[in-house]
C-alpha positions as CSV (number, residue, x, y, z in Angstrom):
1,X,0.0,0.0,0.0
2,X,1.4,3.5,-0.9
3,X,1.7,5.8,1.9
4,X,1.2,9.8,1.9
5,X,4.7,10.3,2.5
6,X,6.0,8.0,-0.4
7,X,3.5,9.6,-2.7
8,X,4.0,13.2,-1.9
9,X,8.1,12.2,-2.2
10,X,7.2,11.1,-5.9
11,X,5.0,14.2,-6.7
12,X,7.9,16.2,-5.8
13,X,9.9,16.2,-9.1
14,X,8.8,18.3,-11.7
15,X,9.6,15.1,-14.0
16,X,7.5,12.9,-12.5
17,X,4.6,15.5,-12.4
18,X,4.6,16.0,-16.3
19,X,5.0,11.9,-16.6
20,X,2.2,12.1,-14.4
21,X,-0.2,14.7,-16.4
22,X,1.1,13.4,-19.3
23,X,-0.1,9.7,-18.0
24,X,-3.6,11.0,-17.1
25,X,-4.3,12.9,-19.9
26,X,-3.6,9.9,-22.2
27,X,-4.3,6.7,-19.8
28,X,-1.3,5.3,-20.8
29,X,2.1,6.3,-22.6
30,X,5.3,4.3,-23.2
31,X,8.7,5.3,-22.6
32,X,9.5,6.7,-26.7
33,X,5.8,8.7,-25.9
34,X,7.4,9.8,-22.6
35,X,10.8,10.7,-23.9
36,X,9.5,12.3,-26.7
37,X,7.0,14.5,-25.6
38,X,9.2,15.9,-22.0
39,X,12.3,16.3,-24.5
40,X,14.5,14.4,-22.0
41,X,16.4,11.7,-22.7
42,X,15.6,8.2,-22.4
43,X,17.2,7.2,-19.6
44,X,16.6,9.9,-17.6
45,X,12.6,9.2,-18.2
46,X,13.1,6.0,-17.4
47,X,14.5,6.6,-14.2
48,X,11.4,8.7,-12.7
49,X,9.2,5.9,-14.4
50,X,10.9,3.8,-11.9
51,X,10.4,5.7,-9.0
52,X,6.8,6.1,-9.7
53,X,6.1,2.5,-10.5
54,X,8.8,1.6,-7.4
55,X,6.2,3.8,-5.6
56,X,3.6,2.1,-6.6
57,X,1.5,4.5,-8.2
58,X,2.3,3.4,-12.0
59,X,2.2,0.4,-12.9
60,X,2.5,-1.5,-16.4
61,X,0.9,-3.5,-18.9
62,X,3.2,-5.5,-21.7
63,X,2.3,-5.4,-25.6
64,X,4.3,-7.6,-27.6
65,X,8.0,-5.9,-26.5
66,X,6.2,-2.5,-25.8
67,X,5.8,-1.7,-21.7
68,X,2.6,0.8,-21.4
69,X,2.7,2.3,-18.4
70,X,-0.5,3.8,-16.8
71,X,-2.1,4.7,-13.2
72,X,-1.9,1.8,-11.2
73,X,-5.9,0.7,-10.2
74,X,-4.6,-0.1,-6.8
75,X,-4.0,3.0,-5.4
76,X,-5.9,4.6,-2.8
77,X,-9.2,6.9,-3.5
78,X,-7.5,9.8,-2.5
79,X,-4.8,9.6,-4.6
80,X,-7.4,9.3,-7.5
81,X,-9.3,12.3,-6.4
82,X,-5.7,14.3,-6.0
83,X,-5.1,13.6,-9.6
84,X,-8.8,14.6,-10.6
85,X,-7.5,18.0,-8.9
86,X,-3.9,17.9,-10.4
87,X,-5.8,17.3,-13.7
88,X,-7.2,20.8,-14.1
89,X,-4.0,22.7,-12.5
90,X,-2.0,20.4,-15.1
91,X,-4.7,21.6,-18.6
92,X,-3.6,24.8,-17.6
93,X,0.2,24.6,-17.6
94,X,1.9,26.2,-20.1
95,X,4.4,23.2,-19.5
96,X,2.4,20.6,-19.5
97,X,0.5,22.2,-22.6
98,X,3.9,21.9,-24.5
99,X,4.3,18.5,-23.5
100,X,0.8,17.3,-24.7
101,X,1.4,19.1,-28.0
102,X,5.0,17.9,-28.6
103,X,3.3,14.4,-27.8
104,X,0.3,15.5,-30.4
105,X,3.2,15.4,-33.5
106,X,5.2,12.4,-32.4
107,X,5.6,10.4,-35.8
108,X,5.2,6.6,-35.7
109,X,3.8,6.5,-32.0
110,X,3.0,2.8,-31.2
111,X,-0.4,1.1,-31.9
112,X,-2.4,-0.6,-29.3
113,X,-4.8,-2.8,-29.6
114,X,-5.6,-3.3,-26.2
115,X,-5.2,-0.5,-24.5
């Protein structure tokens, strides 16, 4: 179970934030979506990926050798409702506006089919 502190410790990386708004925006991303849209490199996304999933509040699913990762259902009902919140502060970020649009004109972003 994820506890207030552990969450809070995960929000409080502008990184993880966008991942985050990014993530809720879309329902789930993979790390090329990720990397393209924050402009960061790959590694360095992958990292904060791991904290939030080590965190527990991302979790994956597998598609062939693609990892989607996406809000983990397991998480308490507050966090939800935080996000909710978060959700309306992040629409109106200028970063997090950028983001959403660089991720808008990635070429060849992956296809699900079970998403």
């Amino acid at each position: 179970m994820i506890t207030e502190t552990d969450f809070f410790d995960a929000l409080d990386d502008e990184t993880r934030r966008r991942i985050l708004a990014l993530i809720w925006a879309q329902t789930e991303l993979c790390v090329c979506e990720l990397h393209f849209a924050l402009d960061q490199h790959q590694p360095k996304v992958s990292r904060h990926l791991s904290v939030l999933r080590d965190t527990g509040i991302l979790t994956i699913r597998r598609q062939g050798t693609w990892i989607y990762y996406h809000l983990n259902p397991q998480i308490p009902a507050w966090c939800f409702a935080l996000f909710a919140v978060l959700g309306g502060v992040w629409n109106a970020n200028p970063v997090c506006q950028s983001d959403r649009l660089r991720l808008q004109a990635m070429p060849n972003r992956p296809i699900r089919c079970c998403a």
